[in-house]
N, C-alpha and C positions, 0 to 999 in steps of 0.2 A: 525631549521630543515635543515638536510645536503640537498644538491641537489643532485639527483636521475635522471639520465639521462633515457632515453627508445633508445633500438635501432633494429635496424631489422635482422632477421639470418645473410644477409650478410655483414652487418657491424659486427657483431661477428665474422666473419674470419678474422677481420684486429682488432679486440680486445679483451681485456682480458675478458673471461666471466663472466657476474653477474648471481648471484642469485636472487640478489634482485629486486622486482619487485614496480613500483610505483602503489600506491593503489587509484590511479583514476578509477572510474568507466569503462572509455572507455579504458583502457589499460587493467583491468582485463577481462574485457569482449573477447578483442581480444583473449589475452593470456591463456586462457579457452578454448575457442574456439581451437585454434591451439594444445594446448596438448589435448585437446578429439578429435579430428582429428589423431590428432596422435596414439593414441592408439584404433583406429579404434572407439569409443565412440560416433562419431556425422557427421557427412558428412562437409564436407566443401563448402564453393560458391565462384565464381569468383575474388572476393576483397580480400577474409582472404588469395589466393594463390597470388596476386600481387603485386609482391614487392615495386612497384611506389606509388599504395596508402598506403599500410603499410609504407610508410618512409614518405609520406605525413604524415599520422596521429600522427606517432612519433615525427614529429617533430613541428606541431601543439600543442600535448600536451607537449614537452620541454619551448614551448616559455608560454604558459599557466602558468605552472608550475614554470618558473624563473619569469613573471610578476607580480604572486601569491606572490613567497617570496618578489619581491619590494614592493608591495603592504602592504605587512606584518610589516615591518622595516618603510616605512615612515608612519605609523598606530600609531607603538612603542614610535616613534620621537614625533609626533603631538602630542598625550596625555601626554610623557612627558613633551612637554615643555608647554601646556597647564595646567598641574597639578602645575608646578613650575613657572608658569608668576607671573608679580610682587608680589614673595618670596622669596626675600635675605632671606637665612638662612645659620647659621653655621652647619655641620654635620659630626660626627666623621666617620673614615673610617681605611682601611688600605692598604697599598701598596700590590698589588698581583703581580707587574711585574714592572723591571725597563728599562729601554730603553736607547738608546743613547741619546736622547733629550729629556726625558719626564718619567712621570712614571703615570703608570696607578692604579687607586684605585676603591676601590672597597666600596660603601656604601649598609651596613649590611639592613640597616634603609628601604631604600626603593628597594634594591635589585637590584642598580643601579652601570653601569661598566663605569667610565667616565679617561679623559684623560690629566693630569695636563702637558702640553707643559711646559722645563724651560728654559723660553726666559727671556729677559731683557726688560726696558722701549723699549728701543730704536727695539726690535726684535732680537735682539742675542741670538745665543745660549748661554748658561749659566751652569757651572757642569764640574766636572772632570767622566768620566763614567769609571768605571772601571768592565771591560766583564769580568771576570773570579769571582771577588765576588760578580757582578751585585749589585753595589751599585752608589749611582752619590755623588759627594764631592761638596756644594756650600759654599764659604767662612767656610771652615774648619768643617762643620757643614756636617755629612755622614751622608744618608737615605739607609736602607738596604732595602728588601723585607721583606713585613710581619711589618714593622713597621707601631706604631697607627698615625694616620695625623688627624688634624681639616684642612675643606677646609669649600669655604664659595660658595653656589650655587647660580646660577642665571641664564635668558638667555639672550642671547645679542641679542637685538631688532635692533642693524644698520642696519642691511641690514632685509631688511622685507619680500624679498621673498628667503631670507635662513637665520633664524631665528635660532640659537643652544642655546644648553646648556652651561653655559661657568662655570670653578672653579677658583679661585684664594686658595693660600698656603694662614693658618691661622696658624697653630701649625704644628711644630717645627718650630717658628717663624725666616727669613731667612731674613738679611737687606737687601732690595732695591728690595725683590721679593715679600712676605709675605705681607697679608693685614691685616686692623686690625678686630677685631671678629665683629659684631653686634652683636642687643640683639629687636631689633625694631618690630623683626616680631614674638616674644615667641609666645605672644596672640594668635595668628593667625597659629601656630604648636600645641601649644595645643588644638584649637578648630579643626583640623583636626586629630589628635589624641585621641578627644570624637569620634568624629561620625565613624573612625574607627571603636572602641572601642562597639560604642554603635549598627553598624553593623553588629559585631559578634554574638554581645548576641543575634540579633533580628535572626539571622540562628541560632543560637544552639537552641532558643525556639523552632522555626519551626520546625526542625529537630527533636527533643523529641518530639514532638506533632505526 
């Protein structure tokens, strides 16, 4: 969800005007208010014409509003790495974007956008990037965008009060970066894969009922 700033008429003279209005109750209410006012529709009272509480309340509902979306994102975070704790698993995916350092992929599977860093043992950058075809070159071996990649997911528990998601390269197997596949946790994919599976059927009953 994009951020939607609220401002008062006269921060409008020092910015471009929006249309668009955030759909929090207490902002549409002002802003109701103020255009039936304006069109003679409803009288106005003393706070809806003062500019000092009006940019109090704008700005009340800005900080709202941006601690909403943190709130949202580290929500996103904890359930995923809660869904994915101790589950190595291998996951097909594909490159949506390549970067100077890194390339980003994108798994279909769980609808997840994560961040394969290409660093060395040691932390080095690693890659020839070349910006004009957006592709990175390691040991002679080129990754375009849009190509298919195995990577292997997991989170990394070292640090325990920032806890992430981490990938390593499986296919297009890359010497001294690439790791190798597992197979350890199928069981345990396909048993998330029934209850899926058997969650949909249990709404599509419902729903026809």
């Amino acid at each position: 969800m994009s951020m939607v700033l609220i401002y008062t008429i006269d921060e409008l003279k020092r910015k471009v005007f929006m249309t668009q209005f955030d759909p929090t109750t207490k902002s549409s209410y002002v802003y109701y208010k103020l255009l039936a006012a304006g069109i003679s529709a409803d009288a106005t009272f003393p706070d809806l014409l003062n500019k000092r509480v009006l940019q109090q309340i704008c700005n009340n509902l800005n900080y709202r509003h941006r601690m909403a979306q943190y709130a949202a994102r580290a929500s996103v975070d904890l359930h995923t790495q809660l869904f994915f704790k101790n589950m190595n698993t291998n996951q097909d995916g594909h490159v949506f974007a390549v970067r100077k350092n890194a390339l980003q992929i994108l798994l279909p599977r769980y609808g997840l956008e994560t961040t394969l860093f290409l660093r060395d043992k040691d932390g080095k950058s690693m890659g020839d990037y070349n910006e004009e075809e957006a592709t990175q070159t390691i040991n002679n071996l080129t990754i375009h965008m849009f190509d298919p990649v195995t990577v292997q997911i997991s989170v990394d528990s070292n640090n325990v009060q920032r806890q992430r998601i981490q990938i390593h390269l499986v296919k297009p197997f890359i010497d001294g970066f690439s790791v190798s596949p597992i197979v350890k946790n199928k069981t345990a994919l396909e048993e998330v894969d029934n209850t899926m599976t058997t969650s949909v059927k249990r709404l599509k009953v419902k729903s026809s009922k």
